[in-house]
DODRENVO-6880 format. One line per 4 residues: number of its first residue (from 0); for each residue x, y, z of N, C-alpha, C, O. Coordinates in nm, 3 decimals, always signed. Atoms other than C-alpha are relative to their C-alpha. Layout:
BEGIN
NUM) X Y Z X Y Z X Y Z X Y Z | ...
end
This chain:
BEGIN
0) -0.125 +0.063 +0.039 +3.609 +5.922 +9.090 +0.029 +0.027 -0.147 +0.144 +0.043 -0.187 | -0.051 -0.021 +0.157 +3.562 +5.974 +8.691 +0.031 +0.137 -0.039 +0.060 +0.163 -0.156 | -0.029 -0.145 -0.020 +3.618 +6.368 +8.789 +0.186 -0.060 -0.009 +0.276 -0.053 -0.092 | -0.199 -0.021 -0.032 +3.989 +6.281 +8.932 +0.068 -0.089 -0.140 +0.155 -0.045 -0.215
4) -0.024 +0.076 +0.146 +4.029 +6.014 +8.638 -0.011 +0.079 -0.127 +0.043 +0.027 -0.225 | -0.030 -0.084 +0.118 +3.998 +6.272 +8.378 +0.077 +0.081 +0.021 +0.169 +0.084 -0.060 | -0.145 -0.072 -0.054 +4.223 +6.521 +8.557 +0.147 -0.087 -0.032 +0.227 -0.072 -0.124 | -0.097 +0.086 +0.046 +4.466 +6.272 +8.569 +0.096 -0.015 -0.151 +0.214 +0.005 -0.179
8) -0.030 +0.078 +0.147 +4.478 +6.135 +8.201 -0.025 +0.155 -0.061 -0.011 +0.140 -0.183 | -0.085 -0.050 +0.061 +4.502 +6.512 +8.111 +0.103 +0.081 +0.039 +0.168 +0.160 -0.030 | -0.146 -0.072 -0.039 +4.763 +6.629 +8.346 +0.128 -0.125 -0.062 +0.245 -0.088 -0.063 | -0.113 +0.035 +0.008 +4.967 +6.310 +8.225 -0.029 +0.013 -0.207 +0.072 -0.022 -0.270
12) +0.003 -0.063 +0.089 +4.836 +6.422 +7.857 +0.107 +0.159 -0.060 +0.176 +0.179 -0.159 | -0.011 -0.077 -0.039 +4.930 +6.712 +7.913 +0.173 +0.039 +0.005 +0.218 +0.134 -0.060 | -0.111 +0.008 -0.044 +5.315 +6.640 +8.065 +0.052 -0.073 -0.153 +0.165 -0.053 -0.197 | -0.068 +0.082 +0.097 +5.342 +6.405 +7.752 +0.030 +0.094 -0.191 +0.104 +0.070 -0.287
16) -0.054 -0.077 +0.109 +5.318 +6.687 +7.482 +0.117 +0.080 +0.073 +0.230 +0.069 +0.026 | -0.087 -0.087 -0.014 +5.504 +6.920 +7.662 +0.173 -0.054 +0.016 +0.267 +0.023 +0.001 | -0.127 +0.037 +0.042 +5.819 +6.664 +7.675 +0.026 -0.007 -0.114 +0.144 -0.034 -0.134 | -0.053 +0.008 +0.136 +5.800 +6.670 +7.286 +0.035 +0.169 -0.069 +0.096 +0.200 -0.171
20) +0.016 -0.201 -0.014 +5.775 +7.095 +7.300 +0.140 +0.039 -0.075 +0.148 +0.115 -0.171 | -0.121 -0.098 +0.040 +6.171 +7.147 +7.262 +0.019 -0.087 -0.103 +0.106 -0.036 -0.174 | -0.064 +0.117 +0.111 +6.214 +6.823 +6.995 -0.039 +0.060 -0.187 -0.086 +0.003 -0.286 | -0.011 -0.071 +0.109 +6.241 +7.104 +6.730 +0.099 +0.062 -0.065 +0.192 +0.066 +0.016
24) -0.118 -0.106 +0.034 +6.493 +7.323 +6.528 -0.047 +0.119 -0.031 -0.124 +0.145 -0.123 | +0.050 -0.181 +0.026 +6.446 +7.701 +6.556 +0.138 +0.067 -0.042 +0.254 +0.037 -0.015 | -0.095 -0.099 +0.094 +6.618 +7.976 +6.339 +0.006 +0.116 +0.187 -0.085 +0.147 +0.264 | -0.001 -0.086 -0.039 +6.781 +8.208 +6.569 +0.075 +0.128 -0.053 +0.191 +0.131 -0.093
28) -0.068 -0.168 +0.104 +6.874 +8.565 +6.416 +0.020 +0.110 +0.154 -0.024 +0.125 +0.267 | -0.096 -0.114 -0.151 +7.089 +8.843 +6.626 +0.077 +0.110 -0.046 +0.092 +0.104 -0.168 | -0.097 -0.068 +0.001 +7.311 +9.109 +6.626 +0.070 +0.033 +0.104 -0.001 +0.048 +0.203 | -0.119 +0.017 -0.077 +7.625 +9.145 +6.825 +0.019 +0.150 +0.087 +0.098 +0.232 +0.039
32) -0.013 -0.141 -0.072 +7.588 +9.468 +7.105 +0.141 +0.055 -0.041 +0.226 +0.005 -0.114 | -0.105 -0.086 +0.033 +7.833 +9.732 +7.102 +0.113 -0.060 +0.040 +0.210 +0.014 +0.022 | -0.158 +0.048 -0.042 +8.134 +9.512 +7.234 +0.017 -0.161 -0.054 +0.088 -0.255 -0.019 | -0.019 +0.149 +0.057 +8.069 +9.222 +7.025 -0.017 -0.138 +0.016 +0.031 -0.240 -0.034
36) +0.098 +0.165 +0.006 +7.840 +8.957 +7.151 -0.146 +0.029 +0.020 -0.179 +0.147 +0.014 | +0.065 +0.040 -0.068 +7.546 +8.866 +7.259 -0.092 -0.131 +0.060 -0.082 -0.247 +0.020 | +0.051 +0.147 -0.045 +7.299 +8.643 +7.484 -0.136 -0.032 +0.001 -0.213 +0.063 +0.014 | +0.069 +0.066 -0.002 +7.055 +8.452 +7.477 -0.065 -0.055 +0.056 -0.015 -0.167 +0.045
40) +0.047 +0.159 -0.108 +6.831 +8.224 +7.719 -0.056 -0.086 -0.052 -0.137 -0.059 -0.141 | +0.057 +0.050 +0.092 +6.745 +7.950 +7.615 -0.062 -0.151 +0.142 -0.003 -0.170 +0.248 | +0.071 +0.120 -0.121 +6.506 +7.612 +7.840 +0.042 -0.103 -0.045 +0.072 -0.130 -0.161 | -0.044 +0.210 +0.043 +6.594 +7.271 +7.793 -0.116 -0.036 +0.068 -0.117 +0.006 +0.184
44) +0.121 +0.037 -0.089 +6.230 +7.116 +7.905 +0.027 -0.125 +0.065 +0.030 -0.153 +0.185 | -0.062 +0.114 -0.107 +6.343 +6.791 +7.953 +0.131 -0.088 -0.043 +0.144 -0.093 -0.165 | -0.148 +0.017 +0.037 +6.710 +6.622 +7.939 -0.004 -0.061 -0.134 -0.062 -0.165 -0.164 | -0.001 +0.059 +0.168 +6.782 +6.586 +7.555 +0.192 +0.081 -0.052 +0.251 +0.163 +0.019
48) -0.078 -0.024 +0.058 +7.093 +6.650 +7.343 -0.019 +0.113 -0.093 -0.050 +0.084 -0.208 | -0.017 -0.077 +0.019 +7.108 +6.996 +7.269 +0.104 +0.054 -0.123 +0.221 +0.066 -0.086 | -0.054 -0.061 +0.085 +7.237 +7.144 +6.919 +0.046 +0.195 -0.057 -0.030 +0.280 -0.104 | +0.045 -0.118 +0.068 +7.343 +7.464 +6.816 +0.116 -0.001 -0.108 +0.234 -0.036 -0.097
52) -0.070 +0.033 +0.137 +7.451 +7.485 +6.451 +0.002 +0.165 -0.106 -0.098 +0.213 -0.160 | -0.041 -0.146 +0.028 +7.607 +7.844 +6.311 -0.047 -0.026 -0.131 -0.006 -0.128 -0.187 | +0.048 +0.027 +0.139 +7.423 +7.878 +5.974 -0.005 +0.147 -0.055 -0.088 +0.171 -0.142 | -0.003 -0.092 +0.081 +7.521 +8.238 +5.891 +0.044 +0.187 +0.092 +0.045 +0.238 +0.204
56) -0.034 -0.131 -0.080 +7.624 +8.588 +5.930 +0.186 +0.024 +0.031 +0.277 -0.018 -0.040 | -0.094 -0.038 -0.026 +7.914 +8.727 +6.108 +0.123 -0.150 -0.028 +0.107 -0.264 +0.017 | -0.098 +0.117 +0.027 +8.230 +8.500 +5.981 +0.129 -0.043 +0.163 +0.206 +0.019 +0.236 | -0.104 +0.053 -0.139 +8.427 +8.303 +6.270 -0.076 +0.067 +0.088 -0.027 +0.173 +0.126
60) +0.018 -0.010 -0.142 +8.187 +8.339 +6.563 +0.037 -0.055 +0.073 +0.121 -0.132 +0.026 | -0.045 +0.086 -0.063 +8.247 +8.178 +6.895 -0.144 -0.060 +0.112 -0.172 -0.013 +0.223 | +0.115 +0.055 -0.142 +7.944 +7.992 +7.103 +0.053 -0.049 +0.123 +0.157 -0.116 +0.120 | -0.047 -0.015 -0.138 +7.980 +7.984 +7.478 -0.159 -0.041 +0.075 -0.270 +0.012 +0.071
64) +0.152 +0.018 -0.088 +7.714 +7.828 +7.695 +0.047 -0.028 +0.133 +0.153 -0.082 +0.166 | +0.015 -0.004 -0.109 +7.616 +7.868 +8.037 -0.058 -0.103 +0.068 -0.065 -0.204 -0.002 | +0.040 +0.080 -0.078 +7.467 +7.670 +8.308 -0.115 +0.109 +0.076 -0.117 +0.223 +0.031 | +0.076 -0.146 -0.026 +7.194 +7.894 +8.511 +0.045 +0.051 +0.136 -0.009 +0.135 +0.208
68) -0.107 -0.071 -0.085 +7.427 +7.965 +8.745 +0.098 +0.088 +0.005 +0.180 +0.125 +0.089 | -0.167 -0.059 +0.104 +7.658 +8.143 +8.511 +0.089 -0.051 +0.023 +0.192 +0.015 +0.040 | -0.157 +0.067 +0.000 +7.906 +7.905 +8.544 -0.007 -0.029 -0.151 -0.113 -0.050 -0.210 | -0.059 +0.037 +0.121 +8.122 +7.840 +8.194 -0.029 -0.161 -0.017 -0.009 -0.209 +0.095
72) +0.045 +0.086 +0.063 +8.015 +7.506 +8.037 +0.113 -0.046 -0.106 +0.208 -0.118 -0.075 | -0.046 +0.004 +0.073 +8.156 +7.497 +7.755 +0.037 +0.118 -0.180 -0.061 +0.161 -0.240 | +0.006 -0.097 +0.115 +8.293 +7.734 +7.422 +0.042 -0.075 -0.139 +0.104 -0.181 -0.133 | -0.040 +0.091 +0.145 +8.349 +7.612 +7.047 +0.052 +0.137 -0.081 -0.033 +0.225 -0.092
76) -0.047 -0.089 +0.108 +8.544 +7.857 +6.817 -0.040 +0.006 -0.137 -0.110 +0.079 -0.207 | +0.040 +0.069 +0.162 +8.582 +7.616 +6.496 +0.002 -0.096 +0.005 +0.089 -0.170 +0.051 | -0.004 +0.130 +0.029 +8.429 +7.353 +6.392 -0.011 -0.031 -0.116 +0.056 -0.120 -0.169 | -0.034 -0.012 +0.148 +8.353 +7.414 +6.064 +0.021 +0.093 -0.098 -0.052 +0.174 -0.155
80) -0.084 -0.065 +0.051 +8.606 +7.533 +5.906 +0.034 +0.120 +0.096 +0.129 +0.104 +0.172 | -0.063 -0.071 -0.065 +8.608 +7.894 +6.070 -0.193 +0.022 +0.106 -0.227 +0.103 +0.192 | +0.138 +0.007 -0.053 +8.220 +7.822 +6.181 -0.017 -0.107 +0.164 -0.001 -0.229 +0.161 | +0.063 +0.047 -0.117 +8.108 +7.738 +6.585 -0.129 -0.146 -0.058 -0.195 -0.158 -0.161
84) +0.072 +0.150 +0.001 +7.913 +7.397 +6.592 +0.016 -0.017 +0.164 +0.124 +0.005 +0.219 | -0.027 +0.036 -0.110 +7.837 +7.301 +6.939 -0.127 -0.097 +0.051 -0.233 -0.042 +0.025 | +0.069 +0.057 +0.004 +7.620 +6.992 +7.062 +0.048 -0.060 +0.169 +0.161 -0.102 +0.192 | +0.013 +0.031 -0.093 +7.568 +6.907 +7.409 -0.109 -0.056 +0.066 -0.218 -0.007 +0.036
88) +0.112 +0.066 -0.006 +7.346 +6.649 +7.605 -0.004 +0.081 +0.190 +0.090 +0.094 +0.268 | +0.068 -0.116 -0.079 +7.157 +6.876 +7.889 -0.106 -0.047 +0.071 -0.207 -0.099 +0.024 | +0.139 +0.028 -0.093 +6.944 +6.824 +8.202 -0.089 +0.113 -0.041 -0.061 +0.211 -0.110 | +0.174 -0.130 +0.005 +6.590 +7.040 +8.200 +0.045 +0.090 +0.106 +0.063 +0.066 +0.225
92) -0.017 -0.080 -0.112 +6.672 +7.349 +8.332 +0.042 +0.104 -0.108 +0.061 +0.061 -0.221 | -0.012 -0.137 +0.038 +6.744 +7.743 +8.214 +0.182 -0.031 -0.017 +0.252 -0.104 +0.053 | -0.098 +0.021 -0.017 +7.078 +7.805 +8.054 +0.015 +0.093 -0.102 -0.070 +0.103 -0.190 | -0.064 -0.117 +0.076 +7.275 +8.095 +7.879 +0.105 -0.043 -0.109 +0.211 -0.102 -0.088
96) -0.120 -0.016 +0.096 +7.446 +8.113 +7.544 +0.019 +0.093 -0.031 -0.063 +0.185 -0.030 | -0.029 -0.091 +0.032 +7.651 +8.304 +7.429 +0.061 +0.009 -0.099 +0.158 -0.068 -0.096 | -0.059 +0.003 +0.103 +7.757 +8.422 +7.050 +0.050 +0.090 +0.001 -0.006 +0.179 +0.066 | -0.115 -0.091 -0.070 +8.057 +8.641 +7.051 +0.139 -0.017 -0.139 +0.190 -0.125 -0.165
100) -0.101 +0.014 +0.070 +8.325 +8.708 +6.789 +0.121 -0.058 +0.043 +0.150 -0.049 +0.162 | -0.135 +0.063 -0.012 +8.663 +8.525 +6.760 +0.095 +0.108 +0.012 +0.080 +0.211 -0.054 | -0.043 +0.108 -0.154 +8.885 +8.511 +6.995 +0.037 +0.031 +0.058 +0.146 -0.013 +0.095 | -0.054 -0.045 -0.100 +8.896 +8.725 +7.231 -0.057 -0.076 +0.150 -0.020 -0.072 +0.267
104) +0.074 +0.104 -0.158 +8.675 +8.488 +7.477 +0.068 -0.101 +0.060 +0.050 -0.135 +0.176 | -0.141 +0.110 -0.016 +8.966 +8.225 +7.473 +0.036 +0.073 +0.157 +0.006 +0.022 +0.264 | -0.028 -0.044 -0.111 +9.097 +8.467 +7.723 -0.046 +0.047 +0.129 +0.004 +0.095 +0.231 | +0.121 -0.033 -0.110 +8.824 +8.517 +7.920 -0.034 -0.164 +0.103 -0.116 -0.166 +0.194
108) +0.049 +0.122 -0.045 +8.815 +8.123 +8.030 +0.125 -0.015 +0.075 +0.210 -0.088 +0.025 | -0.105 +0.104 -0.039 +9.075 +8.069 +8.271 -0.017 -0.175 +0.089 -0.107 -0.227 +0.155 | +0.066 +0.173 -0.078 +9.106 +7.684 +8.401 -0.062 -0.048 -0.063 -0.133 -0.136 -0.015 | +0.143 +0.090 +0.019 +8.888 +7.586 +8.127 +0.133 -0.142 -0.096 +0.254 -0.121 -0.108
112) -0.039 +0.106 +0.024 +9.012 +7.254 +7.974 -0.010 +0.028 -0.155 -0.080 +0.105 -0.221 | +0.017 -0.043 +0.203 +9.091 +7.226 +7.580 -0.013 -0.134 -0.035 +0.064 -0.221 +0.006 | -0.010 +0.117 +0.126 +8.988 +6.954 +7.341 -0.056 +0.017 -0.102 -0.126 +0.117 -0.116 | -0.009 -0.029 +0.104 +8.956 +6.881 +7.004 -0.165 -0.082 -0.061 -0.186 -0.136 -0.170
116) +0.129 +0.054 +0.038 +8.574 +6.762 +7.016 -0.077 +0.018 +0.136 -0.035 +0.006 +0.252 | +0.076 -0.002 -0.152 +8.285 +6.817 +7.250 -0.119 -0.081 +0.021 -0.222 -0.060 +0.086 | +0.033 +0.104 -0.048 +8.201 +6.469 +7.201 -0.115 -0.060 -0.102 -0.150 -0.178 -0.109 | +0.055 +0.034 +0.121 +7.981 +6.490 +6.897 +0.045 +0.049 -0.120 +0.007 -0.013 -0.220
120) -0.058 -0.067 +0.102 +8.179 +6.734 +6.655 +0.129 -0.006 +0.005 +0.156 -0.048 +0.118 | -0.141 -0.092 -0.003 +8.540 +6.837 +6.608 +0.018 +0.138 -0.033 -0.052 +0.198 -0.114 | -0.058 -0.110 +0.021 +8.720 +7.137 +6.624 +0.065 +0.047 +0.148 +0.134 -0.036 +0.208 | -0.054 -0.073 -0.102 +8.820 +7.377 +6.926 -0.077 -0.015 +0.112 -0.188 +0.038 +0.106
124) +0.122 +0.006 -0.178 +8.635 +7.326 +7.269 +0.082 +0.065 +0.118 +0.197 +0.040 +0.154 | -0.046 -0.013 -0.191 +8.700 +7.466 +7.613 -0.077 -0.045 +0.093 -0.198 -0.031 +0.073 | +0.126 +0.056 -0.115 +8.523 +7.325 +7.899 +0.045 +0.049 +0.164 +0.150 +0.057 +0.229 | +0.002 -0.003 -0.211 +8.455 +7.398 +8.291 +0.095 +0.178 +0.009 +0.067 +0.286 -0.044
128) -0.093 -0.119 -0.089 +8.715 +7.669 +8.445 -0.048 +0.028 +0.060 -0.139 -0.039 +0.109 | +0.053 -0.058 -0.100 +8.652 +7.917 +8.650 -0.087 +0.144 -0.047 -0.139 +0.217 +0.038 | +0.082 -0.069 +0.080 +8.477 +8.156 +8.388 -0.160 +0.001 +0.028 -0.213 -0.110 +0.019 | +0.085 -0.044 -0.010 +8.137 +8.324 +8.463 -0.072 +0.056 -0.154 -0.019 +0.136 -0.231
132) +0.075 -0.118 +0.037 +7.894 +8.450 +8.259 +0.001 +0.175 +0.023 +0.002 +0.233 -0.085 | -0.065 -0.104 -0.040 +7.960 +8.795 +8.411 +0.078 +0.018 -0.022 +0.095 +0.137 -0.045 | -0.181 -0.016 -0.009 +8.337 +8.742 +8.383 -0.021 +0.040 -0.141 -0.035 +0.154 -0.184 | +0.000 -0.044 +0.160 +8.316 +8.685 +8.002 -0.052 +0.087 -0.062 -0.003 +0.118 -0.171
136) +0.025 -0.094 +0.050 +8.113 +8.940 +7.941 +0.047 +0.136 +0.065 +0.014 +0.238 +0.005 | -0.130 -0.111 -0.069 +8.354 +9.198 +8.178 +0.081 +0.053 -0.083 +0.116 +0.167 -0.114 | -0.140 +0.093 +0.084 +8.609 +9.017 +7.970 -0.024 +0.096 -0.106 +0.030 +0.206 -0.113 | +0.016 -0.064 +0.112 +8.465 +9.120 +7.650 -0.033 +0.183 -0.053 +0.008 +0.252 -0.146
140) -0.002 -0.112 +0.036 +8.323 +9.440 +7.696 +0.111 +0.097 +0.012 +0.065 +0.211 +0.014 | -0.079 -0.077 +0.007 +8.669 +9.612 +7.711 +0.026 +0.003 -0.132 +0.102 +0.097 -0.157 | -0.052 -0.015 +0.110 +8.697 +9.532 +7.317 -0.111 +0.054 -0.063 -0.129 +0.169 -0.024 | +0.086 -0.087 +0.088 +8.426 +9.639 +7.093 +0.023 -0.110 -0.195 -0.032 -0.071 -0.298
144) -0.043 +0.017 +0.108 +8.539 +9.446 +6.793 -0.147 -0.087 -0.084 -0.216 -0.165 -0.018 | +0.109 +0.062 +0.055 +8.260 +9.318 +6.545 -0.155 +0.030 +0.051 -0.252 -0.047 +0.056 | +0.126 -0.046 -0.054 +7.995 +9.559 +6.692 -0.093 +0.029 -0.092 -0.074 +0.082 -0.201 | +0.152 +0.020 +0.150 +7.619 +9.522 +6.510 +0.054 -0.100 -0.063 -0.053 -0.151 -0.096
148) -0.021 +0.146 +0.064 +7.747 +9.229 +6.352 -0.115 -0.102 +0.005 -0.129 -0.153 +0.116 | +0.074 +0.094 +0.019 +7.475 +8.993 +6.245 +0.016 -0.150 -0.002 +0.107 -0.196 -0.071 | -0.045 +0.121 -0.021 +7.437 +8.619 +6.352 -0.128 -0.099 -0.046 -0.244 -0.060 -0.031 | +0.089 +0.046 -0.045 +7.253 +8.339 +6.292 +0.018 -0.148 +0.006 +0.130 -0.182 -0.032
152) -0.034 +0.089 -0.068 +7.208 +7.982 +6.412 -0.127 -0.093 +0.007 -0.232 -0.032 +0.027 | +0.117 +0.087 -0.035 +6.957 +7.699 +6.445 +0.037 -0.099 +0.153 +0.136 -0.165 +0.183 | -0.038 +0.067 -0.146 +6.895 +7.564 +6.821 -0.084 -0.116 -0.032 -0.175 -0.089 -0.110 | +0.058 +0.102 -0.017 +6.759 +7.207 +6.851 -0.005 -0.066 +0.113 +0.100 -0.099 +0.170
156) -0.008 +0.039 -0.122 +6.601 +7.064 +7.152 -0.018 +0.049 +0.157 -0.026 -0.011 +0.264 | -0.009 -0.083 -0.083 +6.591 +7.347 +7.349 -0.120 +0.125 -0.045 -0.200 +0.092 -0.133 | +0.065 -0.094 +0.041 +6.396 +7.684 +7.312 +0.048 +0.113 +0.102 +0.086 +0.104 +0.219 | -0.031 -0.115 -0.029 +6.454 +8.060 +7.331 -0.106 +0.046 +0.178 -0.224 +0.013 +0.193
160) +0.056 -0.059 -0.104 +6.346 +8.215 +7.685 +0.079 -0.118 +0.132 +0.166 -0.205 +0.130 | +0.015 +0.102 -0.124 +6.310 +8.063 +8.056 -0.104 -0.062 +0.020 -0.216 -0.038 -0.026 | +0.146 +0.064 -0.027 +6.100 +7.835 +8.188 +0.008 -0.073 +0.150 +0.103 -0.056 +0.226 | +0.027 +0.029 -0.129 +6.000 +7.675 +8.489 +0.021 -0.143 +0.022 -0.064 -0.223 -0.016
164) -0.077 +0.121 -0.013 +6.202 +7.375 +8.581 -0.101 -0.093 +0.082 -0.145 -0.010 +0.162 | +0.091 +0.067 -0.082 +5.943 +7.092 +8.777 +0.085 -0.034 +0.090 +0.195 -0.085 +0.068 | -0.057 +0.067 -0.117 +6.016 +7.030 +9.136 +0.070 -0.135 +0.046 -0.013 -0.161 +0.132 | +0.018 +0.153 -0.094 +6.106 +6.698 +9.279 -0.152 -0.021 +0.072 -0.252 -0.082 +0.032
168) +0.115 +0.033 -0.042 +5.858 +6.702 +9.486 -0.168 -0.006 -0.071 -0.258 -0.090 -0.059 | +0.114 -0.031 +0.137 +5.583 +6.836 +9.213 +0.032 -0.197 -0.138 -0.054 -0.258 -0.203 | -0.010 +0.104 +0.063 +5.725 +6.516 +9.021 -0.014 -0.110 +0.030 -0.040 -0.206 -0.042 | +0.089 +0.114 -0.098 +5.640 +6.297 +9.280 -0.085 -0.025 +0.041 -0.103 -0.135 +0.094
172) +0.137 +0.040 -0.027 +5.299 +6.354 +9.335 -0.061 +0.016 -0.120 -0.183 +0.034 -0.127 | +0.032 +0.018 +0.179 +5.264 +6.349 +8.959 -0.042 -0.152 -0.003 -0.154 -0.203 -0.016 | -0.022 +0.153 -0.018 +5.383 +5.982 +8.994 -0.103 -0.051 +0.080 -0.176 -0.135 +0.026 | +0.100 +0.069 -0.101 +5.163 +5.884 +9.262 -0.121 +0.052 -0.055 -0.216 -0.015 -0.016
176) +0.135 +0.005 +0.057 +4.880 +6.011 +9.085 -0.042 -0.047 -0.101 -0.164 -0.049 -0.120 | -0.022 +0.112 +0.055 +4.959 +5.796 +8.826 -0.025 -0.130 +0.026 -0.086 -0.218 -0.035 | +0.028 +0.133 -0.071 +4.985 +5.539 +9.061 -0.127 -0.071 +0.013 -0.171 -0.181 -0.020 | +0.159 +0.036 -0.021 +4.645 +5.558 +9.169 -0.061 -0.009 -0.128 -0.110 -0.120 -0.145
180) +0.065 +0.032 +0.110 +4.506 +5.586 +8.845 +0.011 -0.119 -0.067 -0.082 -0.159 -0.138 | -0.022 +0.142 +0.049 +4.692 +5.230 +8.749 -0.069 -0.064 +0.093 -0.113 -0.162 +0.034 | +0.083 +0.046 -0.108 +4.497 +5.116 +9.080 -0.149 -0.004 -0.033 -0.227 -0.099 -0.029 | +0.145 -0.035 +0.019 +4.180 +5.287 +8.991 -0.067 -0.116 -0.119 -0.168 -0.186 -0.113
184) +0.064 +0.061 +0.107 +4.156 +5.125 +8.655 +0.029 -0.170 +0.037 -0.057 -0.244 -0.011 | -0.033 +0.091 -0.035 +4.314 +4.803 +8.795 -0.177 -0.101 +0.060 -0.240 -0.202 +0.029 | +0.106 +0.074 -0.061 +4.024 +4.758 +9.026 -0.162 -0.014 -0.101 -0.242 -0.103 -0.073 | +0.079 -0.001 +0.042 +3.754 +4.848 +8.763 -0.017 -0.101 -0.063 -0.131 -0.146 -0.070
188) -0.006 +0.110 +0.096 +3.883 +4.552 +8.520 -0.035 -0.130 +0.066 -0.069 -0.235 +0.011 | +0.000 +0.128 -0.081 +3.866 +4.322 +8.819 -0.159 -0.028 +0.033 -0.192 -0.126 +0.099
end
């Protein structure tokens, strides 16, 4: 029993650093392919409020994030001043951004919704439509404008790559092994 009791206490060890994993800010540095963006993947480990904050480079970019479906999300033009700012609160799961010169991506979103904040900042937002990942970058590669263009950006909350989203079911016999372990030690105190 003190075999499965150490398993335990460090698989929930274990689960408890890796929810603090994305509760960082990373520098991301880029340059803009031959038609003037590019992307990114980036994990959300577990649901947190997601930052990304334009801190240099190409003047007036536009951030564009995905869902891992390539469905359109949301885009920010300007927020400050002629600088992208974009802050969104995010389930755990794989998801695409995208940095992309101003403003030819506007036209790449049809159906998406406009407001003047995306709920933590101001400036330009689009949200939802019917815009792809694919589409926008269709979209874009017919222009070329701001090609090699250098970017850069700090992500918070999140991290560069993919990662491996936990099941339901994998999260439920997490729990129950938890369970037992509040049992296990339950009965030892008794």
């Amino acid at each position: 029993m003190s075999i499965l009791k150490s398993l335990l206490k460090a698989a929930a060890g274990a689960l408890l650093l890796s929810s603090f994993a994305g509760a960082h800010a990373e520098v991301i540095e880029g340059t803009f392919n031959a038609h003037g963006y590019d992307v990114i993947n980036i994990n959300v480990a577990t649901s947190s409020t997601v930052d990304f904050q334009f801190t240099g480079g190409y003047r007036d970019a536009t951030f564009s994030l995905f869902n891992a479906s390539g469905n359109h999300l949301v885009t920010n033009d300007d927020s400050n001043s002629l600088n992208p700012h974009l802050t969104q609160t995010l389930g755990a799961g794989n998801y695409s951004f995208m940095v992309s010169y101003c403003c030819d991506v506007v036209g790449a979103l049809p159906g998406s919704g406009f407001s003047g904040s995306d709920g933590f900042n101001n400036g330009t937002y689009w949200f939802g439509g019917s815009a792809t990942l694919a589409s926008v970058g269709a979209y874009l590669d017919q222009y070329g404008y701001a090609a090699g263009e250098g970017y850069r950006f700090t992500l918070t909350n999140a991290q560069v790559g993919t990662g491996e989203v936990p099941e339901p079911a994998s999260i439920a016999l997490f729990g129950a092994a938890l369970a037992a372990l509040g049992m296990a030690r339950r009965r030892k105190g008794a």
